[in-house]
PABA-59763 format. One record per residue (C-alpha): x, y, z; residue in three letters; chain. Coordinates in nm, 2 decimals. Example, Ala and Ser with C-alpha at 12.3 -4.5 7.8 and 13.67 -1.06 7.14 Angstrom:
       X       Y       Z  type  mol
    1.23   -0.45    0.78   ALA    A
    1.37   -0.11    0.71   SER    A
//
This chain:
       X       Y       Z  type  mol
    3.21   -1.02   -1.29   UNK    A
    3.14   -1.22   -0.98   UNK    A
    2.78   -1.40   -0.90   UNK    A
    2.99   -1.75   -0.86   UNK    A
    2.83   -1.78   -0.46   UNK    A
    2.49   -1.70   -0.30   UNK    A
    2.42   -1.38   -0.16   UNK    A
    2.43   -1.26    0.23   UNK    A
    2.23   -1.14    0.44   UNK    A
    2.52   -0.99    0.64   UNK    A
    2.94   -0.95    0.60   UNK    A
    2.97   -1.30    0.80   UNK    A
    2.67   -1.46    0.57   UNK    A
    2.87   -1.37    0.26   UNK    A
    3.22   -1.48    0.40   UNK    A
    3.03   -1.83    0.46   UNK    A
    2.92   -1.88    0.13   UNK    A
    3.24   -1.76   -0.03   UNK    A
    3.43   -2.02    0.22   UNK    A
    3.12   -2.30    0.09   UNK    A
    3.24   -2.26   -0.23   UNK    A
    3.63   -2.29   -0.15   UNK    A
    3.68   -1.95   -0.24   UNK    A
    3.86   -1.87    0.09   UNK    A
    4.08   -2.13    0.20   UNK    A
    4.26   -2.01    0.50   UNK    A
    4.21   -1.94    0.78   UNK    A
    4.47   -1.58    0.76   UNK    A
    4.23   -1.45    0.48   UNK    A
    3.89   -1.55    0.63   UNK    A
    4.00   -1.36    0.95   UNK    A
    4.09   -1.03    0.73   UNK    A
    3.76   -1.05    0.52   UNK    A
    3.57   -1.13    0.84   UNK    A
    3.75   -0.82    1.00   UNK    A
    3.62   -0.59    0.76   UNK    A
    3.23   -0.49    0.67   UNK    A
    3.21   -0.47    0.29   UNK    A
    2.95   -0.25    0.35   UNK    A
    3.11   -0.01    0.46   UNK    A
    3.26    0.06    0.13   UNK    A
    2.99    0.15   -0.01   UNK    A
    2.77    0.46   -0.09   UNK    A
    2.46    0.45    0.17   UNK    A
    2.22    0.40   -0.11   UNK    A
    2.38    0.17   -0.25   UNK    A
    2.48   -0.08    0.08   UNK    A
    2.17   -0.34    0.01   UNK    A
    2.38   -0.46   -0.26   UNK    A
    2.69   -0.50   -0.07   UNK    A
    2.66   -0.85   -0.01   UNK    A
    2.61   -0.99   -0.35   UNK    A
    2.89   -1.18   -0.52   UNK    A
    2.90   -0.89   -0.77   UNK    A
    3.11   -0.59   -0.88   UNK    A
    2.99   -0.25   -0.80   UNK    A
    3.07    0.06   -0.97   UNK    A
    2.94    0.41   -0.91   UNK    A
    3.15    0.72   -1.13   UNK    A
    3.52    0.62   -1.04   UNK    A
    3.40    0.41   -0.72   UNK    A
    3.43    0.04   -0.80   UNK    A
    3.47   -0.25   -0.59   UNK    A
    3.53   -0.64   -0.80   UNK    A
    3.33   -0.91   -0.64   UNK    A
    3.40   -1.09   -0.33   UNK    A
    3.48   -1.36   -0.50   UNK    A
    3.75   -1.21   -0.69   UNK    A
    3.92   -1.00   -0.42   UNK    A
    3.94   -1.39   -0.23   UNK    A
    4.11   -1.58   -0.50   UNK    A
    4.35   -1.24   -0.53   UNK    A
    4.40   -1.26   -0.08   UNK    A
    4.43   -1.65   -0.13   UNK    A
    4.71   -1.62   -0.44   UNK    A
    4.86   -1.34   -0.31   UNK    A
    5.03   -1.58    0.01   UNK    A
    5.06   -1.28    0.26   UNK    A
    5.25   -1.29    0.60   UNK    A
    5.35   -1.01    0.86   UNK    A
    5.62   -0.78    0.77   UNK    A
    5.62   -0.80    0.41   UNK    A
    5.59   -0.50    0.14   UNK    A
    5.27   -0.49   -0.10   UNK    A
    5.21   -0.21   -0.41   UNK    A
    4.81   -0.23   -0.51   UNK    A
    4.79   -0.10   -0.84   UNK    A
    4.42    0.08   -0.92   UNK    A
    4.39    0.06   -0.52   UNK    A
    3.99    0.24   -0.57   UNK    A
    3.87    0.24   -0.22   UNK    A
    4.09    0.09   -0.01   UNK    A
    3.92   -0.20    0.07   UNK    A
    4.13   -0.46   -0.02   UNK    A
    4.48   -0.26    0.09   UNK    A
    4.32   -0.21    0.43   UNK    A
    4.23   -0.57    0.44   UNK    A
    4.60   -0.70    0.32   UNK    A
    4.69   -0.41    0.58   UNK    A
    4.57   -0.67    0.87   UNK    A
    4.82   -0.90    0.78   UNK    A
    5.13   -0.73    0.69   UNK    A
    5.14   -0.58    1.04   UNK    A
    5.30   -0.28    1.15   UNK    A
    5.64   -0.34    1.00   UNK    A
    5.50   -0.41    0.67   UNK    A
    5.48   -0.17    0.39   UNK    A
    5.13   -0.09    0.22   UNK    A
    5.14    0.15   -0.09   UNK    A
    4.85    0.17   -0.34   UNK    A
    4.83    0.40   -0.65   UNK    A
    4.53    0.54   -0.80   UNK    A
    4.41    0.72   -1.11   UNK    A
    4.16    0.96   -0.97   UNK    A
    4.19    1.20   -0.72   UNK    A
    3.82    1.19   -0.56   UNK    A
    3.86    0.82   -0.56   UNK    A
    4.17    0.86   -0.30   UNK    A
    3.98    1.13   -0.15   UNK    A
    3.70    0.86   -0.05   UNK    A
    3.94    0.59    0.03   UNK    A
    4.08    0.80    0.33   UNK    A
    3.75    0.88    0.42   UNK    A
    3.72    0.50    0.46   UNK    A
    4.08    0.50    0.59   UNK    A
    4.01    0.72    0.85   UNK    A
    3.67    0.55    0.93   UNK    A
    3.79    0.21    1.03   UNK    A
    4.07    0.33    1.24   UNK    A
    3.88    0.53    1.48   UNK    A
    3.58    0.31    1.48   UNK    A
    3.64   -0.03    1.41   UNK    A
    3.69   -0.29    1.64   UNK    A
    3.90   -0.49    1.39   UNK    A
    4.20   -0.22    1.42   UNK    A
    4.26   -0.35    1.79   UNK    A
    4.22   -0.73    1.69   UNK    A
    4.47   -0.61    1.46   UNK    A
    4.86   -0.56    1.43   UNK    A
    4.75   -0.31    1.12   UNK    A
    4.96   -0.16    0.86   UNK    A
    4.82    0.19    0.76   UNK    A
    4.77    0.19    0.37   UNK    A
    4.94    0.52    0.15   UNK    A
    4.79    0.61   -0.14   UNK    A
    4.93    0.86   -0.42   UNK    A
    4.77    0.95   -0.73   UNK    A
    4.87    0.88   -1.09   UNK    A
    4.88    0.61   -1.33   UNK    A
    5.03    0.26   -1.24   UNK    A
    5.23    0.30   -1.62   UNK    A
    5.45    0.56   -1.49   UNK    A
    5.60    0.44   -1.18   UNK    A
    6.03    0.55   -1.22   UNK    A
    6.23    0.29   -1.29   UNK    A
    6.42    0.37   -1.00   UNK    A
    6.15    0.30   -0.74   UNK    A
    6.23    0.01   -0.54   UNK    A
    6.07   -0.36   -0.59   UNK    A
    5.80   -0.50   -0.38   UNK    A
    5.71   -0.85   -0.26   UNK    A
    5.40   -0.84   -0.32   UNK    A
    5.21   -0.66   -0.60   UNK    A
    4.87   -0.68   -0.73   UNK    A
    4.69   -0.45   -1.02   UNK    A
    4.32   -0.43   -1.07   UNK    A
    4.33   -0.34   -1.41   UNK    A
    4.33   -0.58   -1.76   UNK    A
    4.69   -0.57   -1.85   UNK    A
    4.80   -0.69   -2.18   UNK    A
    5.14   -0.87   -2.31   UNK    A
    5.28   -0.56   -2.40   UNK    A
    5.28   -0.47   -2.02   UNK    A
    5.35   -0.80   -1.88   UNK    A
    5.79   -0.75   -1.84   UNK    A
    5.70   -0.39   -1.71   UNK    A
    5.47   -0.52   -1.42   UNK    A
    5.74   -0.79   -1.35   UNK    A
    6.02   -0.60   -1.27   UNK    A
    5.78   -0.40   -0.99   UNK    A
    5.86   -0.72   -0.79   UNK    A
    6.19   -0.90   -0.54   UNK    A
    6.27   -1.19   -0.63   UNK    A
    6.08   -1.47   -0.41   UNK    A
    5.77   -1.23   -0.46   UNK    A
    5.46   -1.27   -0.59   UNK    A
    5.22   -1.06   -0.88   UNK    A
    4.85   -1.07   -0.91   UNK    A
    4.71   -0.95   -1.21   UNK    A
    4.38   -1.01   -1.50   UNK    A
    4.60   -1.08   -1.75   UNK    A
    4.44   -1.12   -2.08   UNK    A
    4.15   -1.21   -1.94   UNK    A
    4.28   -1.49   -1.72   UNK    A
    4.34   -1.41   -1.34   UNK    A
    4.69   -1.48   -1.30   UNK    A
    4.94   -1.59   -1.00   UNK    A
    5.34   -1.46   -1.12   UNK    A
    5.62   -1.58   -0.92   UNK    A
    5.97   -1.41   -0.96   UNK    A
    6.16   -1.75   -0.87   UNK    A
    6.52   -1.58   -0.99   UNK    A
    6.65   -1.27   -1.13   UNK    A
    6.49   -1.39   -1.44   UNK    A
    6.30   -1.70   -1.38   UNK    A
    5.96   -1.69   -1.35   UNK    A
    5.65   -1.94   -1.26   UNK    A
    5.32   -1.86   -1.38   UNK    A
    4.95   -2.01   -1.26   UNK    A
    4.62   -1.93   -1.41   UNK    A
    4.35   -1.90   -1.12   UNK    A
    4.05   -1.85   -1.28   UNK    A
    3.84   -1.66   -1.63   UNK    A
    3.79   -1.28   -1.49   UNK    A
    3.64   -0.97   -1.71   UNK    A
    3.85   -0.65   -1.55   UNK    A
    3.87   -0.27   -1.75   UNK    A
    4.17   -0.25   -1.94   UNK    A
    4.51   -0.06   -1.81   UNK    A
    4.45    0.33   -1.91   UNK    A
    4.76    0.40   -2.10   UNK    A
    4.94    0.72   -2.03   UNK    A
    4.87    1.03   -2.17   UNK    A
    5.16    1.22   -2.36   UNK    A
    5.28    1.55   -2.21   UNK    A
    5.33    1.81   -2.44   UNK    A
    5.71    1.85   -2.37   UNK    A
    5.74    1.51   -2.45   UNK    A
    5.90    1.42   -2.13   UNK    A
    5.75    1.13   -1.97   UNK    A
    5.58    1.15   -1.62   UNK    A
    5.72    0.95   -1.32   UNK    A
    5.45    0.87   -1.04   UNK    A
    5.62    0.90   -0.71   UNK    A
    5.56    0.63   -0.43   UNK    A
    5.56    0.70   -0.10   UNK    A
    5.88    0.59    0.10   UNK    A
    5.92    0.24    0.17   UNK    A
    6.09    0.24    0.53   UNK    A
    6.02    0.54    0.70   UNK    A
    6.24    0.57    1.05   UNK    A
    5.99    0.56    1.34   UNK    A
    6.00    0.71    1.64   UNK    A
    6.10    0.56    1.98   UNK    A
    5.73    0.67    2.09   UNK    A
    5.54    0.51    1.79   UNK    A
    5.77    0.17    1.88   UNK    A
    5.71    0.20    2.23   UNK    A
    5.33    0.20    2.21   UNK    A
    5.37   -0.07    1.93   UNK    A
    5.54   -0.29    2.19   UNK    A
    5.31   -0.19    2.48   UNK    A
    4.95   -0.28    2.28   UNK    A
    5.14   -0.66    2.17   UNK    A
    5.18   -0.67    2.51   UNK    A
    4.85   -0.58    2.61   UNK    A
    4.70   -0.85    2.32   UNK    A
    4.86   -1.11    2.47   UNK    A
    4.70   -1.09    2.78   UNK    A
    4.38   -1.07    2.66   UNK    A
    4.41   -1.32    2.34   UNK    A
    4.28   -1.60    2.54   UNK    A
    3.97   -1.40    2.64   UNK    A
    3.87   -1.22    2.32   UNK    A
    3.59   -1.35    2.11   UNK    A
    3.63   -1.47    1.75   UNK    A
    3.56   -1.12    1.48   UNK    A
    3.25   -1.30    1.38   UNK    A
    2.89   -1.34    1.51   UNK    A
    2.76   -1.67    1.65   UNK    A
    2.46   -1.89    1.66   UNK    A
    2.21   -2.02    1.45   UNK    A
    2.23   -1.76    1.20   UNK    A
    2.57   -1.75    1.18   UNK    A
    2.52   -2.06    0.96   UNK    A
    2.41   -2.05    0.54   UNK    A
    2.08   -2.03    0.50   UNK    A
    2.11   -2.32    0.29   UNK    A
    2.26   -2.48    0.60   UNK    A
    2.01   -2.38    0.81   UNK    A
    1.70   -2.56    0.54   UNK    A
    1.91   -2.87    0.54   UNK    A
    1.87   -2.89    0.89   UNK    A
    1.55   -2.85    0.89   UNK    A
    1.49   -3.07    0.66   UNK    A
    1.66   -3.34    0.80   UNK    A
    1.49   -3.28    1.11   UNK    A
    1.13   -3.30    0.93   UNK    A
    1.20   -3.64    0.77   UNK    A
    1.36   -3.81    1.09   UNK    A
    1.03   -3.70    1.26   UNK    A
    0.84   -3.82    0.95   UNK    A
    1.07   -4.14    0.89   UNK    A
    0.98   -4.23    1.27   UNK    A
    0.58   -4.24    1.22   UNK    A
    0.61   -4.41    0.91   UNK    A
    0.85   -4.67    1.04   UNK    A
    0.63   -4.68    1.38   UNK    A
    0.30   -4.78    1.13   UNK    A
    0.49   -5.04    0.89   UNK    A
    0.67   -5.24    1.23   UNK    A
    0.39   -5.45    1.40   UNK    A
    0.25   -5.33    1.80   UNK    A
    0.37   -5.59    2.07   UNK    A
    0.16   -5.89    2.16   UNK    A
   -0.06   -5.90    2.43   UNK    A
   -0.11   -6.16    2.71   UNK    A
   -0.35   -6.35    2.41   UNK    A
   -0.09   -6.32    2.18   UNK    A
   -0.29   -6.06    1.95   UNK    A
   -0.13   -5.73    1.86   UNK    A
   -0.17   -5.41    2.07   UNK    A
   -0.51   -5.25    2.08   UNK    A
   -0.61   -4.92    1.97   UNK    A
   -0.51   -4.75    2.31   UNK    A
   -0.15   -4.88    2.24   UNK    A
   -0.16   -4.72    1.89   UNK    A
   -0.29   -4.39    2.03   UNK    A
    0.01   -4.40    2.27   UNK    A
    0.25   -4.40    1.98   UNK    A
    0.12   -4.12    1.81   UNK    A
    0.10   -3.95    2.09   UNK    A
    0.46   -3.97    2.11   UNK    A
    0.56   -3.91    1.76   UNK    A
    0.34   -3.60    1.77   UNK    A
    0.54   -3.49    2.11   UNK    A
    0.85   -3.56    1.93   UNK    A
    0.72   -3.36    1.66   UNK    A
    0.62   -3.06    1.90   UNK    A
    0.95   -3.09    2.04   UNK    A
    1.17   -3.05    1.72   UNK    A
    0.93   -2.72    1.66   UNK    A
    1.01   -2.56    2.01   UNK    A
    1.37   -2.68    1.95   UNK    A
    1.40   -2.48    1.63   UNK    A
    1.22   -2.18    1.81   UNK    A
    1.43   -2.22    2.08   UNK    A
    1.73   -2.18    1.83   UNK    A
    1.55   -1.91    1.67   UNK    A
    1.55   -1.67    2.02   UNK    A
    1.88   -1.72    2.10   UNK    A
    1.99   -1.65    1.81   UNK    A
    1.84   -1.32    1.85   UNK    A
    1.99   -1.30    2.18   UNK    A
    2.40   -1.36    2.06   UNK    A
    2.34   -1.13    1.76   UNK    A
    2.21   -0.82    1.93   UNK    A
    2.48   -0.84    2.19   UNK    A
    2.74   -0.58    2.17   UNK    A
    3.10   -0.65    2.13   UNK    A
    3.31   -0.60    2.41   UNK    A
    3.69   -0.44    2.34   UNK    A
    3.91   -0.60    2.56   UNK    A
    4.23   -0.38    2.46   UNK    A
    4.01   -0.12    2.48   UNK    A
    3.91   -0.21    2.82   UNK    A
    4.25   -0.34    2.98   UNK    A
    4.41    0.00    2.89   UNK    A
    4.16    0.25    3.05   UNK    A
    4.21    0.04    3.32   UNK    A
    4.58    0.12    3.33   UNK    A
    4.68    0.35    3.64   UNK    A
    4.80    0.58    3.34   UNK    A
    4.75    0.93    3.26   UNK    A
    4.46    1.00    3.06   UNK    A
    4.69    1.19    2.78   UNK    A
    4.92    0.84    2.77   UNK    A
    4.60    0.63    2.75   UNK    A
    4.45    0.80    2.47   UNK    A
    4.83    0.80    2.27   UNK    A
    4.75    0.39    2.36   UNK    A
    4.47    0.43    2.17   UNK    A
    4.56    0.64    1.88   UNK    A
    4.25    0.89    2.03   UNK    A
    4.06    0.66    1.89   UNK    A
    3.67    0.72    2.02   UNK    A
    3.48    0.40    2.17   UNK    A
//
């Protein structure tokens, strides 16, 4: 499933053409997706395909297309501080996205089927936070994943207000997968073939949207245990009590980003490009036939008279293409022009201003790195 936009050269590329095509729509979502490398998700040999509008599979790995995973951000109307259940959470990519927006009050569970799968989605996990930049643009909620099948979660387990599965679900499954949700909250899920928005407007009133046609694995069904008993899948805890410590450097580092906000570049590259390639032709394009339009229009649109009252000479003539071939050499060193700065913006390095602000703290270096969650630069 997925092919819908044009391909990227880079994470920002793809995020253009996905927002081209009104795929993403706000602002919140192209922040998160622009926060994260899709890349990065993927197997080394396999990362020249990362940004193609197409799903990717490799054993249990799988990732939908970006298209897909943008109409699921867009439906699922995220905001700090709430609580999200990703059912079939794979590798983490999308709960450590939704992670940037929930916040560090929020809650971020995710349940998977295989255990190598969770295995690698820690890896990831773990990756980002101690290398990414994005994690102190970020107020981040840390995903937990658990393994088992999304079927078996205890009816006891508390409700969630938001909850998304990337698995086919059928009818039969459809009342079980609502009562996962609060009421006011909000269910993603491929159901019957149709991606599908399910509000829980009242205890038992409900609003359902179709988004768009999607082609997603069907549910795995549980398998019976041999005492007949039914397995329960535990989740992790949805408030856990933090520590004065873990608040305090909360507090300090939304301090900290407040200073600096103002000063912080936007998560994405700039220059020329930063734009579509298709963008970047239709410039150039336009820019060729203004030239072109301009000695045509210069040959149809008769010289001035002269003091005999006959049209220019020759010399005239000569002057104007003279200029219309100086405007033409100056739309070419314009474009190169473009071309090395271009080069310039996207080989420089980003600068971490949280980062920055607290080593500059007159703080012990033990309290700096706590700051920092010992991240590494």
């Amino acid at each position: 499933m997925g092919g819908a936009v044009s391909a990227g050269e880079d994470n920002d590329e793809l995020i253009d053409n996905l927002k081209e095509a009104q795929y993403i729509r706000s602002e919140l979502v192209e922040c998160a997706f622009r926060a994260i490398d899709r890349a990065d998700y993927y197997l080394e040999e396999f990362r020249d395909s990362a940004y193609k509008d197409l799903a990717w599979r490799h054993g249990n790995i799988h990732l939908s297309a970006p298209c897909i995973y943008s109409e699921v951000m867009e439906a699922l109307d995220l905001h700090p501080g709430l609580s999200f259940l990703n059912l079939g959470s794979g590798t983490g990519y999308l709960s450590t996205m939704v992670g940037l927006i929930l916040g560090p009050f929020g809650v971020n569970h995710g349940i998977e089927l295989h255990a190598d799968v969770i295995d690698y989605a820690y890896q990831k996990l773990d990756c980002f936070i101690k290398t990414s930049d994005s994690f102190d643009r970020f107020e981040f909620c840390e995903p937990s994943f658990v393994m088992g099948n999304c079927l078996e979660i205890g009816a006891e387990s508390r409700q969630y207000d938001r909850v998304y599965c990337g698995a086919g679900v059928q009818r039969e499954h459809e009342d079980y997968m609502k009562n996962l949700l609060k009421v006011g909250g909000i269910l993603v899920l491929p159901l019957e073939e149709k991606l599908t928005k399910i509000t829980r407007t009242g205890y038992n009133a409900w609003e359902t949207k179709k988004i768009i046609a999607v082609s997603f694995a069907p549910l795995v069904l549980p398998k019976h245990r041999e005492n007949g008993k039914p397995r329960t899948v535990p989740l992790p805890a949805m408030f856990e009590v933090r520590s004065l410590q873990d608040l305090a450097r909360i507090s300090i580092r939304q301090t900290l980003k407040k200073s600096v906000s103002g000063l912080w570049p936007l998560p994405r590259r700039v220059g020329f490009r930063g734009r579509s390639r298709m963008k970047q032709r239709r410039e150039h394009r336009d820019s060729t036939l203004l030239t072109n339009r301009y000695v045509f229009m210069s040959r149809l649109i008769p010289g001035p008279l002269n003091d005999n009252n006959h049209p220019g000479t020759d010399d005239e003539e000569e002057d104007c293409r003279g200029v219309c071939e100086r405007e033409e050499d100056e739309v070419e060193d314009d474009q190169d022009g473009r071309r090395k700065e271009d080069r310039v913006l996207l080989t420089e390095a980003p600068v971490n201003l949280l980062r920055e602000r607290i080593l500059s703290l007159p703080l012990p270096e033990p309290l700096k790195m706590y700051l920092l969650y010992y991240r590494e630069k």
